[in-house]
N, C-alpha and C positions, 0 to 999 in steps of 0.2 A: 657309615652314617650318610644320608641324602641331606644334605644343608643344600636348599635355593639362595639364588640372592638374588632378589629383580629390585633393579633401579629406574622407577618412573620418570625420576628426576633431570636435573640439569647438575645438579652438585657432583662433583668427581672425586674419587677415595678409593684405595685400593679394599676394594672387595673382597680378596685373599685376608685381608686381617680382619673381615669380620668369619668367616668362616674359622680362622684360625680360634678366635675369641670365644667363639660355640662349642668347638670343637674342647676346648679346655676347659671348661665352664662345666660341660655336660659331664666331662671325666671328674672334673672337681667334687660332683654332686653324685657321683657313681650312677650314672645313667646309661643303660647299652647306646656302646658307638654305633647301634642301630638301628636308633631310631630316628624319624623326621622329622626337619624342623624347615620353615622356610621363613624367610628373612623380604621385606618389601619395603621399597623408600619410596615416599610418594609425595606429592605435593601438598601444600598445606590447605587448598581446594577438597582433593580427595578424602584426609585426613577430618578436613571439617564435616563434611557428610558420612564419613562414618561412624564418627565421634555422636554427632548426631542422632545416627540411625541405630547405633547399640547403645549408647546413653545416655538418650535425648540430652545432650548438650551441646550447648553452640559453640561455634568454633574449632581451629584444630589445637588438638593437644599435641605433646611428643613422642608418646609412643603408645601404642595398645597392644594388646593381646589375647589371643584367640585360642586356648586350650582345647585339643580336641579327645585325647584319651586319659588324659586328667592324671599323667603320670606321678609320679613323686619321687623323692629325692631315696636314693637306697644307700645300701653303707658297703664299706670295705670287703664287710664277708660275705652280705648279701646286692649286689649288685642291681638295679631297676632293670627288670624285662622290656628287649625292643618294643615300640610304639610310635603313634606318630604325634608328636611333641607339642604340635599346632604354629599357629603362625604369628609373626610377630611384624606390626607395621611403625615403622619410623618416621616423623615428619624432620627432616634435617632442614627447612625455613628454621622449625619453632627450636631446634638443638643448637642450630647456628645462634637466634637469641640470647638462650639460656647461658651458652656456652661467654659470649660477650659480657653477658652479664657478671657472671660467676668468675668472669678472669682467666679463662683457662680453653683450652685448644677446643674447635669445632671435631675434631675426629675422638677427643679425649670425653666431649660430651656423647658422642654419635653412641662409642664404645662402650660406656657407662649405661647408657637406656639399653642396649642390647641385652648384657648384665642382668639389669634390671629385669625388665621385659622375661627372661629365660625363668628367676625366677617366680614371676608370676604365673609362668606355664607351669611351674613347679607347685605350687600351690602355695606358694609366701604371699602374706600382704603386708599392710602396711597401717590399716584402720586402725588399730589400739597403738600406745606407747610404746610397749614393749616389743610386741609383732615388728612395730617402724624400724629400732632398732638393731633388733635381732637381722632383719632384712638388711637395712644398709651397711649394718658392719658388714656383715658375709659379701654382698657387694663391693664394695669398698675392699675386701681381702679376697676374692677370685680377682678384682684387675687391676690392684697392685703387682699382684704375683705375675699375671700374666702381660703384661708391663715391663717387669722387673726381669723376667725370662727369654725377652726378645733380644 
């Protein structure tokens, strides 16, 4: 599997665990260990103009993402064929907030948008009730476990 990780930033964090974090995630979801995924932390400047430019909306948000072969999630017996996963960008200003807000580690929020984020390259959302659900438990149980494995 080709995981990038470019960090635009000034924020420091070991890089190795997000990779690792993908790396489990994608198995979790029975995805080929090869396919690509690339990973971007960027300033919350950046984030605001892209946020912008694909949503017209103002501001940065925490994370986006960029689907590019629109893979899906495959099972036990049937496995998801390599592809390239798309790209996921992080604004760690706005996870640093969130993360203050919510009580709980800047790396714990970083690790949870990633999560997130993966699945949206997977084809989860979040718009209806149930979808919201269905999405954040499965989140919430890929990084507990991989949390809990470390």
């Amino acid at each position: 599997m080709a995981i990038e990780i470019v960090n635009e930033t000034e924020y420091k964090f070991d890089e190795f665990e997000f990779v690792q974090l993908a790396v489990w995630t994608l198995k979790k979801m029975y995805v080929s260990a090869d396919s690509d995924l690339d990973i971007q932390f960027v300033s919350s400047e950046r984030m605001s103009k892209l946020h912008n430019d694909y949503l017209s909306l103002p501001g940065p948000t925490d994370v986006m993402s960029f689907p590019m072969d629109e893979l899906k999630p495959g099972t036990k017996d049937l496995p998801r064929a390599a592809g390239v996963l798309g790209d996921i960008v992080i604004c760690p200003e706005v996870a640093k907030e969130q993360a203050d807000k919510a009580g709980h580690s800047f790396i714990d929020e970083m690790l949870l948008l990633e999560v997130h984020s993966i699945l949206h390259l997977l084809g989860f959302d979040h718009v209806k009730k149930a979808d919201e659900k269905k999405m954040f438990d499965l989140q919430r149980s890929i990084l507990m476990e991989f949390l809990a494995s470390k």
